[in-house]
Steps between C-alpha positions, in 0.01 A plus 500: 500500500841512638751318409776338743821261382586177698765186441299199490634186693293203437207370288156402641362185461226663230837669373462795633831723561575564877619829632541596851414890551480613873523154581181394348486253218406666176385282164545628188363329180721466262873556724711258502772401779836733463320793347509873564113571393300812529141401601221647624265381740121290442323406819643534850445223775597503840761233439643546168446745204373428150674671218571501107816563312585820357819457358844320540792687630727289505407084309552182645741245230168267524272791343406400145242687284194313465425336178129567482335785470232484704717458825406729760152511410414155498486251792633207355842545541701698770867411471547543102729799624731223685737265292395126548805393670383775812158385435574157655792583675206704689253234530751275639535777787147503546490084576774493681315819733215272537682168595645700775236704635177257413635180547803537714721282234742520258592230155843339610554593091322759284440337175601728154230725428266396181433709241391532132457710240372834690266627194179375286529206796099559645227225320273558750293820646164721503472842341245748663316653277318865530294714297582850543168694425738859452720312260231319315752196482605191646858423749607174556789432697605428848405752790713826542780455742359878688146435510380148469096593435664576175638338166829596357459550115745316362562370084826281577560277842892386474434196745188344323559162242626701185156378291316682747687809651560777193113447471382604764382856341317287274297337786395814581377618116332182501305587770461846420295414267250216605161588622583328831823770506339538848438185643833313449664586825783230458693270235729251596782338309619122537789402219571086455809451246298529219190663581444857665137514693304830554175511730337762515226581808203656385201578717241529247423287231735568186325581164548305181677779364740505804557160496603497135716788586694307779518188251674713223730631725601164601555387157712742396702533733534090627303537852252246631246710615277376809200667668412543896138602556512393883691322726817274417296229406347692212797555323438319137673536135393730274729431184625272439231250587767287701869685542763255710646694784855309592901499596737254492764377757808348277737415746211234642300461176188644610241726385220656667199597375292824727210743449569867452358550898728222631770594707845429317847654591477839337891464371528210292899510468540508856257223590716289277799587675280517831419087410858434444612610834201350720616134295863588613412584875290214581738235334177320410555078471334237277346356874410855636116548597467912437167685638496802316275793671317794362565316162262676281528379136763295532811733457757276732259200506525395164911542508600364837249146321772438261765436795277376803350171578173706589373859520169613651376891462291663729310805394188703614332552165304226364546602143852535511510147627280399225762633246807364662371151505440564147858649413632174682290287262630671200803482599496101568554563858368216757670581763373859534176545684303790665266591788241770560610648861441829649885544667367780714342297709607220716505232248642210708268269493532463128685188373773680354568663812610201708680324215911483494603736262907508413498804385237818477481819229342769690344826255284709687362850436593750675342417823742205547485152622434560894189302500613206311829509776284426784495168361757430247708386422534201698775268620619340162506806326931600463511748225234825413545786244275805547453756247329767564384822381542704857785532646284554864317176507780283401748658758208408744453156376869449509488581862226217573657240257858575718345530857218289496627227218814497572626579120844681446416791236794396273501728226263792330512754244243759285381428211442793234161359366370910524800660339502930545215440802536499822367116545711301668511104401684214678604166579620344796618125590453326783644211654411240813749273651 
Protein backbone atom coordinates (compact mmCIF):
# COMPACT_ATOMS: atom_id res chain seq x y z
CA UNK A 1 0.00 0.00 0.00
CA UNK A 2 1.43 3.31 -0.75
CA UNK A 3 2.86 5.31 1.36
CA UNK A 4 2.46 9.30 1.49
CA UNK A 5 4.28 11.86 4.24
CA UNK A 6 2.22 14.71 5.90
CA UNK A 7 2.99 17.43 8.94
CA UNK A 8 0.45 16.87 11.45
CA UNK A 9 -1.22 20.02 13.10
CA UNK A 10 -3.45 19.10 15.86
CA UNK A 11 -4.61 16.12 18.01
CA UNK A 12 -8.16 14.65 17.96
CA UNK A 13 -10.16 14.45 20.77
CA UNK A 14 -9.58 10.31 20.78
CA UNK A 15 -5.86 11.57 20.16
CA UNK A 16 -5.68 11.04 16.95
CA UNK A 17 -2.94 13.14 14.85
CA UNK A 18 -4.52 15.62 12.29
CA UNK A 19 -3.16 16.15 8.85
CA UNK A 20 -4.67 18.12 6.15
CA UNK A 21 -3.88 16.45 2.58
CA UNK A 22 -5.85 18.03 -0.40
CA UNK A 23 -7.69 19.82 2.07
CA UNK A 24 -9.28 16.91 3.68
CA UNK A 25 -8.67 16.04 7.28
CA UNK A 26 -6.56 12.95 7.61
CA UNK A 27 -6.14 10.91 11.23
CA UNK A 28 -3.36 9.07 11.86
CA UNK A 29 -2.99 6.81 14.99
CA UNK A 30 -0.21 7.25 16.63
CA UNK A 31 1.08 11.14 15.07
CA UNK A 32 1.41 13.56 17.16
CA UNK A 33 1.03 17.51 16.56
CA UNK A 34 4.46 19.05 14.92
CA UNK A 35 5.49 15.85 13.23
CA UNK A 36 6.74 15.03 9.75
CA UNK A 37 5.17 11.26 9.61
CA UNK A 38 5.02 8.87 6.77
CA UNK A 39 1.62 7.06 6.94
CA UNK A 40 -0.36 5.17 4.94
CA UNK A 41 -3.90 5.14 4.57
CA UNK A 42 -6.92 2.66 6.52
CA UNK A 43 -10.47 3.43 5.52
CA UNK A 44 -11.57 6.37 3.38
CA UNK A 45 -14.83 8.43 4.21
CA UNK A 46 -16.29 11.07 2.37
CA UNK A 47 -15.35 13.60 5.02
CA UNK A 48 -12.14 12.65 6.49
CA UNK A 49 -9.61 9.75 6.01
CA UNK A 50 -8.56 7.07 8.48
CA UNK A 51 -4.94 6.21 8.62
CA UNK A 52 -2.02 4.53 10.77
CA UNK A 53 1.49 5.65 11.36
CA UNK A 54 4.30 4.41 9.48
CA UNK A 55 7.10 6.16 10.71
CA UNK A 56 8.33 9.59 12.12
CA UNK A 57 10.23 11.90 9.93
CA UNK A 58 10.79 14.35 11.75
CA UNK A 59 9.59 13.96 16.25
CA UNK A 60 7.67 16.24 18.15
CA UNK A 61 9.84 17.40 21.83
CA UNK A 62 6.52 15.80 23.55
CA UNK A 63 7.25 12.22 21.89
CA UNK A 64 8.42 9.85 24.62
CA UNK A 65 8.87 6.06 24.14
CA UNK A 66 6.29 4.17 25.80
CA UNK A 67 7.11 2.35 28.90
CA UNK A 68 5.07 -0.78 28.32
CA UNK A 69 5.39 -3.15 26.04
CA UNK A 70 2.30 -3.97 24.98
CA UNK A 71 1.52 -0.36 23.63
CA UNK A 72 0.26 -0.37 20.27
CA UNK A 73 -1.41 -3.54 20.56
CA UNK A 74 -3.44 -3.05 23.44
CA UNK A 75 -6.41 -0.67 23.94
CA UNK A 76 -5.89 0.49 27.24
CA UNK A 77 -3.71 3.16 26.74
CA UNK A 78 -3.23 5.53 23.68
CA UNK A 79 -1.03 8.44 24.70
CA UNK A 80 1.94 6.41 26.51
CA UNK A 81 3.95 7.83 23.40
CA UNK A 82 3.12 11.54 24.80
CA UNK A 83 4.97 12.95 27.97
CA UNK A 84 2.38 13.69 30.82
CA UNK A 85 2.86 17.30 30.90
CA UNK A 86 1.33 17.26 26.85
CA UNK A 87 -1.00 14.70 28.06
CA UNK A 88 -2.95 17.27 30.13
CA UNK A 89 -1.78 20.19 28.57
CA UNK A 90 -4.00 18.35 25.74
CA UNK A 91 -6.95 17.55 27.73
CA UNK A 92 -7.12 20.98 28.94
CA UNK A 93 -7.50 21.93 25.08
CA UNK A 94 -10.09 19.52 24.69
CA UNK A 95 -12.41 21.26 27.77
CA UNK A 96 -11.77 24.37 26.93
CA UNK A 97 -13.07 23.22 22.93
CA UNK A 98 -16.14 22.04 24.55
CA UNK A 99 -16.96 25.06 26.89
CA UNK A 100 -16.87 27.04 23.77
CA UNK A 101 -18.57 25.12 21.23
CA UNK A 102 -21.18 23.01 23.64
CA UNK A 103 -21.95 25.37 26.12
CA UNK A 104 -21.15 28.74 24.74
CA UNK A 105 -18.97 29.63 28.08
CA UNK A 106 -15.80 30.04 29.30
CA UNK A 107 -14.20 29.69 33.47
CA UNK A 108 -13.32 33.44 34.33
CA UNK A 109 -10.02 31.23 35.79
CA UNK A 110 -8.74 27.80 34.73
CA UNK A 111 -7.80 26.06 37.85
CA UNK A 112 -4.01 24.11 37.84
CA UNK A 113 -4.37 20.91 36.26
CA UNK A 114 -4.35 17.70 38.78
CA UNK A 115 -2.29 15.03 38.41
CA UNK A 116 -0.57 12.03 40.10
CA UNK A 117 1.66 9.53 39.74
CA UNK A 118 1.06 8.51 35.86
CA UNK A 119 1.99 4.60 36.38
CA UNK A 120 0.69 1.39 38.49
CA UNK A 121 -2.22 4.26 39.37
CA UNK A 122 -5.51 1.86 37.95
CA UNK A 123 -7.35 -0.30 41.16
CA UNK A 124 -10.15 -0.79 39.24
CA UNK A 125 -11.04 -2.61 35.69
CA UNK A 126 -12.32 -5.87 33.71
CA UNK A 127 -10.05 -8.13 31.69
CA UNK A 128 -11.67 -9.97 28.65
CA UNK A 129 -10.83 -13.12 28.51
CA UNK A 130 -10.65 -15.55 25.23
CA UNK A 131 -9.83 -18.97 24.47
CA UNK A 132 -8.06 -19.29 21.32
CA UNK A 133 -8.93 -22.86 19.99
CA UNK A 134 -5.55 -22.54 17.32
CA UNK A 135 -3.41 -21.60 20.27
CA UNK A 136 -4.79 -24.07 22.71
CA UNK A 137 -4.33 -21.25 25.43
CA UNK A 138 -5.87 -18.60 27.27
CA UNK A 139 -5.41 -14.23 26.68
CA UNK A 140 -6.45 -12.02 29.15
CA UNK A 141 -6.08 -8.49 28.74
CA UNK A 142 -7.87 -5.50 27.49
CA UNK A 143 -9.22 -5.43 23.77
CA UNK A 144 -6.69 -4.67 20.87
CA UNK A 145 -6.56 -1.05 20.03
CA UNK A 146 -7.04 -2.32 15.79
CA UNK A 147 -9.70 -4.72 16.17
CA UNK A 148 -11.80 -4.62 19.26
CA UNK A 149 -13.63 -8.35 18.70
CA UNK A 150 -10.21 -9.20 19.88
CA UNK A 151 -7.92 -9.49 23.10
CA UNK A 152 -4.46 -8.14 23.17
CA UNK A 153 -2.12 -10.79 24.82
CA UNK A 154 -0.44 -9.10 27.20
CA UNK A 155 2.01 -10.53 30.56
CA UNK A 156 2.72 -6.90 32.09
CA UNK A 157 0.03 -3.78 32.12
CA UNK A 158 2.28 -0.58 33.34
CA UNK A 159 -0.99 1.32 34.55
CA UNK A 160 -2.60 -1.51 36.71
CA UNK A 161 -2.04 -1.38 40.97
CA UNK A 162 1.60 -2.88 41.04
CA UNK A 163 0.13 -6.25 43.08
CA UNK A 164 -1.83 -6.85 40.16
CA UNK A 165 -0.23 -5.63 36.81
CA UNK A 166 3.26 -7.83 36.17
CA UNK A 167 0.68 -10.75 36.65
CA UNK A 168 -1.29 -10.49 34.30
CA UNK A 169 0.44 -13.47 32.13
CA UNK A 170 -0.25 -15.42 35.09
CA UNK A 171 -4.07 -14.79 34.84
CA UNK A 172 -3.92 -16.18 31.73
CA UNK A 173 -1.83 -19.67 32.79
CA UNK A 174 -4.29 -19.86 35.40
CA UNK A 175 -6.87 -20.11 33.14
CA UNK A 176 -5.15 -22.01 30.66
CA UNK A 177 -5.42 -24.58 32.58
CA UNK A 178 -8.91 -24.93 34.31
CA UNK A 179 -11.52 -27.09 32.80
CA UNK A 180 -13.77 -24.03 32.48
CA UNK A 181 -10.54 -22.46 30.28
CA UNK A 182 -13.61 -21.84 28.02
CA UNK A 183 -16.25 -20.45 29.87
CA UNK A 184 -14.55 -17.59 31.83
CA UNK A 185 -15.13 -14.82 29.40
CA UNK A 186 -14.17 -12.01 31.98
CA UNK A 187 -12.24 -11.27 35.41
CA UNK A 188 -12.41 -8.17 37.05
CA UNK A 189 -10.05 -6.58 39.54
CA UNK A 190 -11.12 -4.19 42.55
CA UNK A 191 -7.89 -3.27 44.98
CA UNK A 192 -8.92 -1.60 48.73
CA UNK A 193 -5.52 -0.53 50.62
CA UNK A 194 -4.97 -3.74 51.84
CA UNK A 195 -6.81 -6.16 49.93
CA UNK A 196 -6.67 -6.86 46.01
CA UNK A 197 -10.20 -8.56 44.74
CA UNK A 198 -10.41 -10.83 41.61
CA UNK A 199 -13.92 -12.04 40.16
CA UNK A 200 -13.97 -14.06 37.83
CA UNK A 201 -17.34 -14.67 35.40
CA UNK A 202 -17.89 -18.07 34.61
CA UNK A 203 -20.88 -19.37 32.69
CA UNK A 204 -20.87 -22.85 33.73
CA UNK A 205 -20.61 -24.24 36.95
CA UNK A 206 -16.83 -24.46 38.16
CA UNK A 207 -15.53 -27.94 39.25
CA UNK A 208 -14.06 -28.73 42.63
CA UNK A 209 -10.86 -29.09 41.08
CA UNK A 210 -11.16 -25.58 39.48
CA UNK A 211 -12.21 -24.04 42.36
CA UNK A 212 -9.27 -25.30 44.41
CA UNK A 213 -7.17 -24.15 41.59
CA UNK A 214 -8.46 -20.48 41.75
CA UNK A 215 -8.13 -20.69 45.73
CA UNK A 216 -4.35 -21.65 45.51
CA UNK A 217 -3.69 -19.09 43.25
CA UNK A 218 -5.09 -16.63 45.56
CA UNK A 219 -3.08 -17.76 48.38
CA UNK A 220 0.00 -17.56 46.98
CA UNK A 221 0.01 -14.84 45.51
CA UNK A 222 -2.31 -12.49 48.27
CA UNK A 223 -5.64 -12.12 45.99
CA UNK A 224 -9.16 -12.40 47.34
CA UNK A 225 -10.65 -14.37 44.87
CA UNK A 226 -14.56 -13.90 44.16
CA UNK A 227 -16.87 -15.78 41.76
CA UNK A 228 -19.72 -14.36 39.22
CA UNK A 229 -22.01 -17.11 37.94
CA UNK A 230 -24.77 -14.51 36.76
CA UNK A 231 -25.69 -11.20 37.10
CA UNK A 232 -24.07 -8.51 39.55
CA UNK A 233 -25.97 -9.67 42.26
CA UNK A 234 -24.36 -13.10 42.16
CA UNK A 235 -21.07 -12.04 42.76
CA UNK A 236 -19.99 -13.94 46.22
CA UNK A 237 -16.43 -14.82 47.96
CA UNK A 238 -14.74 -17.67 47.22
CA UNK A 239 -11.57 -17.48 49.59
CA UNK A 240 -11.34 -16.12 51.87
CA UNK A 241 -14.71 -16.83 53.41
CA UNK A 242 -15.12 -12.96 54.19
CA UNK A 243 -12.19 -10.56 52.53
CA UNK A 244 -12.81 -6.57 53.54
CA UNK A 245 -12.80 -4.51 50.41
CA UNK A 246 -11.86 -0.68 51.63
CA UNK A 247 -9.84 2.90 51.24
CA UNK A 248 -9.29 5.46 53.43
CA UNK A 249 -9.69 9.32 53.15
CA UNK A 250 -6.93 10.90 55.73
CA UNK A 251 -7.27 14.36 55.18
CA UNK A 252 -11.19 13.86 56.56
CA UNK A 253 -10.65 10.66 58.58
CA UNK A 254 -12.76 8.45 56.67
CA UNK A 255 -12.77 5.08 55.32
CA UNK A 256 -14.98 3.38 53.02
CA UNK A 257 -15.76 0.08 52.78
CA UNK A 258 -17.15 -1.30 48.77
CA UNK A 259 -17.69 -4.58 46.91
CA UNK A 260 -15.38 -5.56 44.11
CA UNK A 261 -18.57 -4.56 41.48
CA UNK A 262 -19.09 -1.18 43.19
CA UNK A 263 -18.20 1.72 41.36
CA UNK A 264 -15.11 3.53 43.06
CA UNK A 265 -12.74 6.14 41.38
CA UNK A 266 -10.43 3.92 39.41
CA UNK A 267 -7.22 6.26 40.54
CA UNK A 268 -6.98 6.27 44.11
CA UNK A 269 -4.13 9.07 44.32
CA UNK A 270 -6.04 11.36 42.34
CA UNK A 271 -9.38 10.95 44.10
CA UNK A 272 -7.48 12.04 47.15
CA UNK A 273 -6.24 14.98 45.56
CA UNK A 274 -9.67 15.14 43.56
CA UNK A 275 -11.41 15.40 47.49
CA UNK A 276 -8.99 18.02 48.46
CA UNK A 277 -9.87 20.37 45.75
CA UNK A 278 -13.84 19.86 45.73
CA UNK A 279 -13.37 20.81 49.95
CA UNK A 280 -11.32 23.89 48.71
CA UNK A 281 -13.87 25.05 45.95
CA UNK A 282 -16.97 24.89 47.84
CA UNK A 283 -15.52 26.63 51.04
CA UNK A 284 -17.84 24.29 52.94
CA UNK A 285 -19.11 25.96 56.66
CA UNK A 286 -19.92 24.33 60.03
CA UNK A 287 -23.88 25.76 59.15
CA UNK A 288 -23.79 24.65 55.41
CA UNK A 289 -26.72 22.14 54.36
CA UNK A 290 -24.77 20.16 51.23
CA UNK A 291 -27.02 17.80 48.82
CA UNK A 292 -24.61 15.72 47.28
CA UNK A 293 -25.90 14.00 43.82
CA UNK A 294 -24.98 10.86 42.04
CA UNK A 295 -23.23 10.06 45.44
CA UNK A 296 -22.69 6.44 45.08
CA UNK A 297 -20.75 5.00 48.08
CA UNK A 298 -20.10 7.85 49.71
CA UNK A 299 -16.80 9.18 48.08
CA UNK A 300 -17.51 13.18 48.79
CA UNK A 301 -20.42 12.40 51.20
CA UNK A 302 -18.60 11.05 53.91
CA UNK A 303 -15.79 14.06 53.64
CA UNK A 304 -17.80 17.16 52.99
CA UNK A 305 -19.85 15.45 56.85
CA UNK A 306 -16.85 16.37 58.76
CA UNK A 307 -17.22 20.24 57.78
CA UNK A 308 -21.10 20.69 57.11
CA UNK A 309 -23.97 21.10 59.40
CA UNK A 310 -25.79 18.43 57.08
CA UNK A 311 -25.21 16.38 53.92
CA UNK A 312 -27.84 14.36 52.04
CA UNK A 313 -26.74 11.90 48.92
CA UNK A 314 -28.84 11.06 46.25
CA UNK A 315 -28.12 8.01 44.21
CA UNK A 316 -30.01 5.61 41.78
CA UNK A 317 -28.80 2.28 43.11
CA UNK A 318 -30.41 0.96 46.08
CA UNK A 319 -27.45 -1.05 47.18
CA UNK A 320 -25.06 1.55 46.93
CA UNK A 321 -27.29 3.52 49.22
CA UNK A 322 -27.46 0.66 51.49
CA UNK A 323 -23.58 0.76 51.83
CA UNK A 324 -23.16 4.44 52.19
CA UNK A 325 -25.53 4.66 55.06
CA UNK A 326 -23.45 2.01 56.41
CA UNK A 327 -19.93 3.72 55.74
CA UNK A 328 -21.59 6.83 57.54
CA UNK A 329 -22.40 4.63 60.55
CA UNK A 330 -18.94 3.34 60.78
CA UNK A 331 -17.65 6.25 60.50
CA UNK A 332 -19.80 7.94 63.48
CA UNK A 333 -21.42 10.15 61.02
CA UNK A 334 -25.10 11.56 61.97
CA UNK A 335 -25.27 14.05 59.92
CA UNK A 336 -24.79 12.09 56.68
CA UNK A 337 -27.86 10.52 55.20
CA UNK A 338 -28.94 8.99 51.80
CA UNK A 339 -31.88 8.54 49.40
CA UNK A 340 -32.79 6.02 46.73
CA UNK A 341 -33.69 8.38 43.56
CA UNK A 342 -33.60 7.67 39.97
CA UNK A 343 -31.93 11.37 38.83
CA UNK A 344 -32.94 10.64 35.27
CA UNK A 345 -36.14 11.30 35.79
CA UNK A 346 -37.98 14.27 37.00
CA UNK A 347 -37.52 13.79 40.62
CA UNK A 348 -39.13 17.00 41.97
CA UNK A 349 -41.60 15.98 43.88
CA UNK A 350 -39.22 14.26 46.21
CA UNK A 351 -38.56 15.98 49.58
CA UNK A 352 -35.09 16.62 48.95
CA UNK A 353 -35.89 18.34 45.92
CA UNK A 354 -37.75 21.34 47.33
CA UNK A 355 -35.54 21.69 50.41
CA UNK A 356 -32.88 24.82 50.72
CA UNK A 357 -29.72 23.46 50.05
CA UNK A 358 -26.47 26.02 50.59
CA UNK A 359 -24.48 24.33 48.66
CA UNK A 360 -24.69 21.16 46.03
CA UNK A 361 -21.77 18.41 44.82
CA UNK A 362 -22.83 17.39 41.49
CA UNK A 363 -20.94 13.74 40.03
CA UNK A 364 -22.62 12.46 37.18
CA UNK A 365 -21.63 9.88 34.55
CA UNK A 366 -21.04 10.73 31.53
CA UNK A 367 -24.45 11.64 30.42
CA UNK A 368 -24.42 14.72 32.72
CA UNK A 369 -26.76 16.46 34.98
CA UNK A 370 -29.39 17.98 32.32
CA UNK A 371 -32.28 16.29 33.89
CA UNK A 372 -31.62 17.07 37.41
CA UNK A 373 -31.14 21.08 35.94
CA UNK A 374 -34.64 21.30 34.95
CA UNK A 375 -35.23 21.59 38.49
CA UNK A 376 -32.27 22.34 40.53
CA UNK A 377 -30.91 23.86 41.98
CA UNK A 378 -33.20 26.22 43.43
CA UNK A 379 -33.13 29.76 44.82
CA UNK A 380 -30.94 29.29 48.03
CA UNK A 381 -28.50 27.33 46.41
CA UNK A 382 -25.02 30.04 45.90
CA UNK A 383 -22.18 27.75 45.32
CA UNK A 384 -21.99 24.15 42.98
CA UNK A 385 -18.87 22.09 41.98
CA UNK A 386 -19.33 19.63 39.09
CA UNK A 387 -16.98 16.99 38.30
CA UNK A 388 -17.35 15.17 35.65
CA UNK A 389 -15.99 12.54 33.56
CA UNK A 390 -17.07 14.19 29.92
CA UNK A 391 -15.97 17.05 28.95
CA UNK A 392 -19.43 17.29 26.45
CA UNK A 393 -22.06 17.04 29.08
CA UNK A 394 -20.53 19.32 31.53
CA UNK A 395 -19.84 22.11 28.88
CA UNK A 396 -23.66 21.59 28.24
CA UNK A 397 -24.67 21.70 31.79
CA UNK A 398 -22.52 24.70 32.28
CA UNK A 399 -24.52 26.38 29.63
CA UNK A 400 -27.98 25.67 31.53
CA UNK A 401 -26.55 26.36 35.07
CA UNK A 402 -25.24 30.04 33.38
CA UNK A 403 -28.35 30.78 31.15
CA UNK A 404 -31.07 29.34 32.85
CA UNK A 405 -29.65 29.62 36.71
CA UNK A 406 -28.05 32.41 36.44
CA UNK A 407 -24.52 30.96 37.88
CA UNK A 408 -21.16 32.64 36.76
CA UNK A 409 -18.83 29.54 35.72
CA UNK A 410 -15.93 30.84 37.92
CA UNK A 411 -13.24 28.53 37.49
CA UNK A 412 -12.49 24.81 35.89
CA UNK A 413 -9.73 22.61 35.15
CA UNK A 414 -8.96 18.58 34.06
CA UNK A 415 -8.25 16.29 36.20
CA UNK A 416 -5.72 13.38 35.16
CA UNK A 417 -7.70 10.53 36.96
CA UNK A 418 -6.96 8.31 33.35
CA UNK A 419 -3.30 9.14 32.98
CA UNK A 420 -1.73 7.95 29.12
CA UNK A 421 -5.74 7.71 27.90
CA UNK A 422 -7.51 9.80 26.17
CA UNK A 423 -10.31 10.34 29.11
CA UNK A 424 -10.82 13.54 29.94
CA UNK A 425 -11.82 14.40 33.80
CA UNK A 426 -12.95 17.75 35.29
CA UNK A 427 -14.19 20.10 37.70
CA UNK A 428 -15.91 23.20 37.44
CA UNK A 429 -17.31 25.85 40.14
CA UNK A 430 -20.12 27.67 40.05
CA UNK A 431 -21.37 30.60 41.69
CA UNK A 432 -25.02 32.56 42.14
CA UNK A 433 -25.30 36.05 43.31
Amino acid sequence: MTELEATITDLTHDVRGVARIDNKATFVSGALPGERVAFRYVKRHRNYDDAELVSVIEASPHRVEPKCRHFGLCSGCSLQHMDPEAQIAAKQRVLAENFERIGKVMPARWLPPLSDQPWAYRRKGRFSVRYVAKMDRVLVGFREESNPRLVADIEHCEVIHPALGPKVGLLANLVSGMEAARDIPQIEFAAGDDTVALVFRHVAPLSERDRATLVAFGREHGFAIYLQPGNASSVHPLWPEAPRLAFTVPADNVELEFLPLDFVQVNAGMNTRMLARSMELLDLQPADRVLDLFCGLGNFTLPMARHAAEVVGVEGEHGLVERAAANAARNGLANASFRVANLFEDQRSAPWASERWDKILLDPPRAGADKVLEYLPRKGTHRIVYVSCHPGSLARDAGILVQKHGFKLVSAGVMDMFPHTAHVESIALFERG
